[in-house]
C-alpha positions as CSV (number, residue, x, y, z in Angstrom):
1,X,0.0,0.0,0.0
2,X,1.2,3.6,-1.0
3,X,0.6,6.4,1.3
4,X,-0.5,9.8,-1.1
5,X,0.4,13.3,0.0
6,X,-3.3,14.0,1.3
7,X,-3.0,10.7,3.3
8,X,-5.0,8.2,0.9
9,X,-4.2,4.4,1.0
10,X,-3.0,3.3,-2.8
11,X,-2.8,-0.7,-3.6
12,X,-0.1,-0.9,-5.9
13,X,2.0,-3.8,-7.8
14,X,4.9,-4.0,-9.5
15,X,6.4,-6.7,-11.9
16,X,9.9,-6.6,-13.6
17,X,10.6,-6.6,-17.2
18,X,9.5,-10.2,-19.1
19,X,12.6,-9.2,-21.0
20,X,14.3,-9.4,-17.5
21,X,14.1,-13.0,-16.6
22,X,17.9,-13.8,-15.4
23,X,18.5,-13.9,-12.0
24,X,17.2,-11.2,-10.5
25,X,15.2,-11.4,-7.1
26,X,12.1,-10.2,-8.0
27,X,11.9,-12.5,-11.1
28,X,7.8,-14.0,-11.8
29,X,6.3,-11.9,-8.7
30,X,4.5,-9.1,-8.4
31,X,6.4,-6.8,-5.4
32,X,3.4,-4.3,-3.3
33,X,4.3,-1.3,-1.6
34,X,4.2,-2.7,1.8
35,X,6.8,-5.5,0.5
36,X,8.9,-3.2,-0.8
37,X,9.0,-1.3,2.4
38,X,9.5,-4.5,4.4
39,X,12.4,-5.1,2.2
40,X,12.4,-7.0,-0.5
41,X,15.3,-6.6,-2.5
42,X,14.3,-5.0,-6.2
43,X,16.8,-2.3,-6.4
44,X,20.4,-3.3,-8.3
45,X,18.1,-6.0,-10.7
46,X,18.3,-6.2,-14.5
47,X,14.2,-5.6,-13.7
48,X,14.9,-1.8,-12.4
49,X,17.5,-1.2,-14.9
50,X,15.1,0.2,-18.0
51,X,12.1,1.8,-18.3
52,X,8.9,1.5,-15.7
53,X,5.3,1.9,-16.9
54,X,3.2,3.4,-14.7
55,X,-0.5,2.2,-15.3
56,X,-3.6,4.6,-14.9
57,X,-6.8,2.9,-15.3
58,X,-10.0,3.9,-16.2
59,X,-13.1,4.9,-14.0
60,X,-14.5,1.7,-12.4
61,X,-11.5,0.1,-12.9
62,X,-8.8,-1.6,-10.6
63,X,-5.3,-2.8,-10.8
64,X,-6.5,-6.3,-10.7
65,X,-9.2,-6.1,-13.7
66,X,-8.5,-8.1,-16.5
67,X,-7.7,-5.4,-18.8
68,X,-5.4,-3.4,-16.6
69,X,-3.4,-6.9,-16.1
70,X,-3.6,-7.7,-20.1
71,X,-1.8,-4.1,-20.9
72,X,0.6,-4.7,-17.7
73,X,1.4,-7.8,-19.3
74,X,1.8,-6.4,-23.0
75,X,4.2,-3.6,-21.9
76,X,6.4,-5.8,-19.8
77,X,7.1,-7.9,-23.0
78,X,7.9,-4.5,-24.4
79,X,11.1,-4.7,-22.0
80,X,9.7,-2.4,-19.3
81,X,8.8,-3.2,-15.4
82,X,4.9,-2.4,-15.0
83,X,3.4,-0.6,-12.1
84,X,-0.4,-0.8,-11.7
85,X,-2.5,0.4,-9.3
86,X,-5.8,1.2,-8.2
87,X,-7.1,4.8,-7.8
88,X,-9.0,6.2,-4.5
89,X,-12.2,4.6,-4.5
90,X,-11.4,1.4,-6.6
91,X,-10.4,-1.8,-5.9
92,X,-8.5,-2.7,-2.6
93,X,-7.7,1.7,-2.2
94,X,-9.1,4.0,0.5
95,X,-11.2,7.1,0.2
96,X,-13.9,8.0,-2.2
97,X,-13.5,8.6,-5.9
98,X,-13.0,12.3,-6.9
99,X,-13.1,11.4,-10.7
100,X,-9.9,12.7,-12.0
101,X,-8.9,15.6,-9.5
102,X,-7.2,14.3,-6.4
103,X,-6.6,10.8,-8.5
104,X,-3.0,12.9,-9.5
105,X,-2.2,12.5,-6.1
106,X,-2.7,8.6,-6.1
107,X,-0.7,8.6,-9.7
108,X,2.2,10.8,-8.0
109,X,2.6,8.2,-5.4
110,X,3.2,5.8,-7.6
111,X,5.6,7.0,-9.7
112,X,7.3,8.5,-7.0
113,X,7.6,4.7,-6.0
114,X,8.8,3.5,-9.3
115,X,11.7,5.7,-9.0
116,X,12.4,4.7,-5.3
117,X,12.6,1.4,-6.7
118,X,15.7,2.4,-8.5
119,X,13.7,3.4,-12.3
120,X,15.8,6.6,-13.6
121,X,13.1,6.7,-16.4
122,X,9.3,6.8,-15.1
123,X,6.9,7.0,-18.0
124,X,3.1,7.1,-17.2
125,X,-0.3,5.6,-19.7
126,X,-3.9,6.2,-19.1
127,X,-7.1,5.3,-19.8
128,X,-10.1,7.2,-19.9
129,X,-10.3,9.0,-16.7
130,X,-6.8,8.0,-16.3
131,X,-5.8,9.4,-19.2
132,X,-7.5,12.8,-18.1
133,X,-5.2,11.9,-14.6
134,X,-2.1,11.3,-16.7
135,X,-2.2,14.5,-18.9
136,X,-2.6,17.1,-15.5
137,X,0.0,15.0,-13.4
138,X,2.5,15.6,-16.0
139,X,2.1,19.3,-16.5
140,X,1.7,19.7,-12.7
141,X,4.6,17.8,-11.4
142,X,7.4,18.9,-13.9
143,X,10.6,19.6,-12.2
144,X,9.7,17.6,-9.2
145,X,10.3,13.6,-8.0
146,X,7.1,13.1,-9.6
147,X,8.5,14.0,-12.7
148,X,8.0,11.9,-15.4
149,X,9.8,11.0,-19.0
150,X,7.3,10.3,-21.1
151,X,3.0,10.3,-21.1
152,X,0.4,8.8,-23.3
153,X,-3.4,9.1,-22.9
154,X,-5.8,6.7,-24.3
155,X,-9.8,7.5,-25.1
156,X,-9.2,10.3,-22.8
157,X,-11.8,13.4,-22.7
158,X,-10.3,17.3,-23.3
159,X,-12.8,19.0,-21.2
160,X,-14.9,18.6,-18.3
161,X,-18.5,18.4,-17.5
162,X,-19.0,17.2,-21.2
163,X,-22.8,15.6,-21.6
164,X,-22.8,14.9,-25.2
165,X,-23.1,10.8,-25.8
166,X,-25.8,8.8,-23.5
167,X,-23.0,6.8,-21.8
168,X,-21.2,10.6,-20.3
169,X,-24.8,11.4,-19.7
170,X,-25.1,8.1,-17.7
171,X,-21.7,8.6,-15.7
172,X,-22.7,11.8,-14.4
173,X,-26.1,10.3,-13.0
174,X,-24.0,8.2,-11.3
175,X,-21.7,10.7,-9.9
176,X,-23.9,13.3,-9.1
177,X,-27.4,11.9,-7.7
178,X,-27.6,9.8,-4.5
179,X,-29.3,6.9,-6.2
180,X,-26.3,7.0,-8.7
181,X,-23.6,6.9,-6.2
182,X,-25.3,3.8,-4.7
183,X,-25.2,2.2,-8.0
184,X,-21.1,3.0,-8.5
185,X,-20.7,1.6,-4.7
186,X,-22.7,-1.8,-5.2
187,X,-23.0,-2.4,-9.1
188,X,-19.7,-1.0,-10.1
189,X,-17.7,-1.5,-7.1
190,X,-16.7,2.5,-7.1
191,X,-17.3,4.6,-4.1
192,X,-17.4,8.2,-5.1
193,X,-17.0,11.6,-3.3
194,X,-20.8,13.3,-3.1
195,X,-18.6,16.9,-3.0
196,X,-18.7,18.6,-6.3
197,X,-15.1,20.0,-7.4
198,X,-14.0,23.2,-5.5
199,X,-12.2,24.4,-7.5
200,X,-12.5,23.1,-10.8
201,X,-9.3,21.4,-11.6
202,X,-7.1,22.3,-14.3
203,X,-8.9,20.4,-17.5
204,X,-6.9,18.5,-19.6
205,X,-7.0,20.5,-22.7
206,X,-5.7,23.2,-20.7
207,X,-3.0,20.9,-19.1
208,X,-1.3,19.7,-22.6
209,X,0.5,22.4,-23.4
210,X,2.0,22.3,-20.0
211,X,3.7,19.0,-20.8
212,X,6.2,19.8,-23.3
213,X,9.2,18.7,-23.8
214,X,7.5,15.6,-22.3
215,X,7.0,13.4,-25.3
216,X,3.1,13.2,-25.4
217,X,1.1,10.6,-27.2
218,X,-2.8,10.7,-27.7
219,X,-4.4,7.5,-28.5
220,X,-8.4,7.6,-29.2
221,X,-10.5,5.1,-31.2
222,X,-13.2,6.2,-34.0
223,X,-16.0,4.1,-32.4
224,X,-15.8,5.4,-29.0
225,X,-19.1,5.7,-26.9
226,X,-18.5,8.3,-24.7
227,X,-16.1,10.7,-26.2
228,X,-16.1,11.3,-30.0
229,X,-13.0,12.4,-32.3
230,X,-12.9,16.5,-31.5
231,X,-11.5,15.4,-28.1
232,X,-8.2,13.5,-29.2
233,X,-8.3,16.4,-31.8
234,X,-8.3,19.1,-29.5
235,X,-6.1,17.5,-27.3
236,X,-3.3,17.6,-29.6
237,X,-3.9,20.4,-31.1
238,X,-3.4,21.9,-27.6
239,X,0.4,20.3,-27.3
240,X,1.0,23.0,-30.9
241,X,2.6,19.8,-32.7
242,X,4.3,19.0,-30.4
243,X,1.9,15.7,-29.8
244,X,1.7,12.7,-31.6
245,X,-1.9,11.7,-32.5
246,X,-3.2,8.1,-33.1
247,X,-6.5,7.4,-34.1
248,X,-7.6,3.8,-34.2
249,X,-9.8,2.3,-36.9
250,X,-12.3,0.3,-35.4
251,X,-11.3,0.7,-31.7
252,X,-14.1,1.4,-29.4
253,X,-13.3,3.2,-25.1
254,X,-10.2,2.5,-23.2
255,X,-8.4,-0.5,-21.9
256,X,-11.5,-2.6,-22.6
257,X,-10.7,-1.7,-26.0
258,X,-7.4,-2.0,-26.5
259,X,-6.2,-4.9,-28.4
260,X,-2.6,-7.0,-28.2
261,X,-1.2,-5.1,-31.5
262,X,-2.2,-1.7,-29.6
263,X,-0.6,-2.5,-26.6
264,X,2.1,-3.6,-28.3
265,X,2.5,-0.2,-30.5
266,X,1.9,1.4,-27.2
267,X,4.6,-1.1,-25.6
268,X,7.5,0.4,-27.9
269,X,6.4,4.1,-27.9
270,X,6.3,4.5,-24.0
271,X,10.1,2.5,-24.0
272,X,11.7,3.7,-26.6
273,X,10.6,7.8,-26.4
């Protein structure tokens, strides 16, 4: 478990590099925070000597949903260690959902950790909400341990409060209404924060061209539900070329969506930028 700077509980796991499979002590296990702490040994390993990939998953999500562990498992065989974890409100975390505004404190945490763990390059991927998450931690922590070398956001929206496609009008029943927040506790697993933002966090659109010289990456498919194609668009049209835009022919919303030759694609980008 990760502690964040406003005193949140993360889960977190890490894995080392598939391509990493000598004989290093962390070799076929998956290492959590509180292991780490207790002192396992995973600095000084072939495992911690490239890349990490830090995982930011989608709203509803966990680190232990099948999807988050099929891109983990993608990117390792890319050659990079994989940290996933869940954000505030999902999965085995503490706290209550803020839906992408205090979730760059749970994301800080742990890259900070993948650079504890001996990482000198920390390069961060999200989905959906996590890719909103990924886009303001990077603009906001530049110059600091949070730091990170490289970003890329996948299906992820360029402004806030958006209403436009029946699945964003959905989520924001859920977020905002009583009834709705019982439904993201006990249908979706999700416990969400009933305060509304105060103030209105920096939106992502706003945070892109903040990043740079960050190597930026925007992923978005042509059949996505909840956000259509302005918002990759707009989103690098923000970064004033310095972004690199992908959009994906056939590919519907998020990590759900994401097939192996993606991941893969994704895989080399986040390693080799």
């Amino acid at each position: 478990m990760l502690r964040t700077d406003d005193g949140v509980r993360i889960e977190a796991v890490y894995e080392p590099s598939a391509a990493s499979v000598t004989d290093t002590a962390v070799t076929g296990t998956a290492v959590t925070g509180t292991d780490a702490v207790a002192g396992t040994d995973v600095t000084g390993t072939d495992a911690v000597a490239g890349t990490a990939v830090v995982v930011a998953h989608g709203f509803t999500g966990s680190a232990d949903r099948p999807a988050v562990r099929r891109a983990a498992r993608a990117f390792a065989e890319r050659g990079a260690a994989v940290v996933t974890f869940s954000f505030r409100g999902h999965g085995g975390s503490g706290g209550r959902s803020t839906v992408g505004d205090r979730e760059v404190l749970d994301l800080s945490a742990a890259v900070r950790w993948a650079r504890e763990l001996g990482h000198a390059r920390v390069v961060t991927v999200g989905f959906s909400m996590g890719g909103s998450v990924v886009l303001r931690h990077a603009a906001l922590e530049r110059g600091t341990e949070g730091r990170v070398d490289a970003v890329a956001a996948v299906s992820a929206p360029a402004r806030w409060y958006y209403r436009g496609t029946a699945p964003m009008r959905r989520l924001h029943w859920v977020v905002t209404r009583p009834a709705g927040r019982l439904v993201g506790r006990y249908g979706l697993r999700t416990r969400i924060d009933r305060r509304a933002w105060d103030p209105v966090p920096l939106s992502p659109v706003e945070a892109v061209p903040l990043i740079a010289p960050v190597p930026l990456l925007i992923v978005h498919g042509d059949r996505d539900a909840y956000f259509p194609l302005d918002h990759p668009r707009t989103l690098a049209a923000a970064g004033g070329g310095a972004a690199e835009l992908w959009l994906e022919r056939g590919m519907g919303h998020a990590e759900n969506a994401a097939d192996e030759e993606l991941l893969a694609r994704l895989g080399d980008w986040l390693t080799r930028r």
